[in-house]
N, C-alpha and C positions, 0 to 999 in steps of 0.2 A: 416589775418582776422580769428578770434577764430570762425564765427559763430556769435555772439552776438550778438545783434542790438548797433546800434551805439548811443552816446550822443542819447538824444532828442532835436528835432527840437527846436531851439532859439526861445523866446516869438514874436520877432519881426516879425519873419519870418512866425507864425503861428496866420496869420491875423483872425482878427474879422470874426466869424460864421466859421471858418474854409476853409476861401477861398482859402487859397496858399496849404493846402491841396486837395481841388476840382479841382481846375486848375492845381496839378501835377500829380492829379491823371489821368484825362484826356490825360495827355500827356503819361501817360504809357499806357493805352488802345490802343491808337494812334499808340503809336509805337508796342504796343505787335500783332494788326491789320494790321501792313506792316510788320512786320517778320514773322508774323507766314502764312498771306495770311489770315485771316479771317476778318469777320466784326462785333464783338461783340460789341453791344452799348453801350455807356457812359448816354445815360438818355431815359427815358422810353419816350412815346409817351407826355403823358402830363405835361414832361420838369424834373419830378424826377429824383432823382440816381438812379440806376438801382442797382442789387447787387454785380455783377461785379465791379462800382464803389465805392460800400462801403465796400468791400474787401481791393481794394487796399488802400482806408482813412485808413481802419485799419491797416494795413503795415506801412503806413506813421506815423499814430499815434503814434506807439510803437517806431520811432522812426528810421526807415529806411530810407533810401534814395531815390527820382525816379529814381536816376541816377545804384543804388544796383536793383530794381526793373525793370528795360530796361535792365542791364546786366543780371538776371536771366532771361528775357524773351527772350532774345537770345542766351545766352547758350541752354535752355530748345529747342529754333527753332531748331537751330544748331543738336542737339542731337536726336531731335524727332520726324521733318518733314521727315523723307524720310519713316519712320517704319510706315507703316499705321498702327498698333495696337496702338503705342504710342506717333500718332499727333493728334486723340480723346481727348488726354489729356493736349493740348496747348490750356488752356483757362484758363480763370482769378482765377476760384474757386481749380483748380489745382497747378497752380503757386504760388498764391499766398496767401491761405487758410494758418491758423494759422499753423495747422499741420506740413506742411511742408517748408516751407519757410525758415526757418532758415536753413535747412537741405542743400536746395539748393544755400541761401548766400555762405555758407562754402564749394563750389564748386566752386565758384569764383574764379580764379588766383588774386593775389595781385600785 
């Protein structure tokens, strides 16, 4: 893997209102909340997205994968949970913010 984002998501797969994006984004929250040990919400009190979850739509959007997005979330554990300076930085706007994201796809074993 170059880094790149991959194809973009199939029309099919990228349901009406952007729902298969909502529900995989969910699932990366989920999981990035049992690896990393925290509990960052997926929708605000009065059922919105939070921005957390509209980070990772945007990851999705451009064309990534949830499954490229849980694998960065656990490298990123793996690497940064024990460093107390740099498990501060195991949350969504870190992970998966435009900036660096790609940086860390391409850290991925293939």
């Amino acid at each position: 893997m170059s880094g790149s984002p991959p194809d973009p998501m199939p029309p099919d797969q990228a349901r009406v209102n952007g729902r298969a994006y909502v529900e995989e984004a969910e699932k990366v929250v989920t999981y990035l909340n049992a690896t990393a040990g925290r509990s960052f919400p997926f929708r605000t009190p009065a059922g919105g997205l939070t921005a957390n979850a509209k980070i990772i739509i945007a990851r999705l959007k451009q064309g990534y994968t949830g499954e490229q997005l849980r694998e960065v979330a656990h490298l990123k554990s793996e690497q940064w949970k024990a460093d107390a300076k740099m498990a501060e930085y195991l949350r969504p706007e870190t992970l998966f913010g435009e900036r660096k994201f790609s940086q860390y796809v391409g850290e991925l074993k293939l």
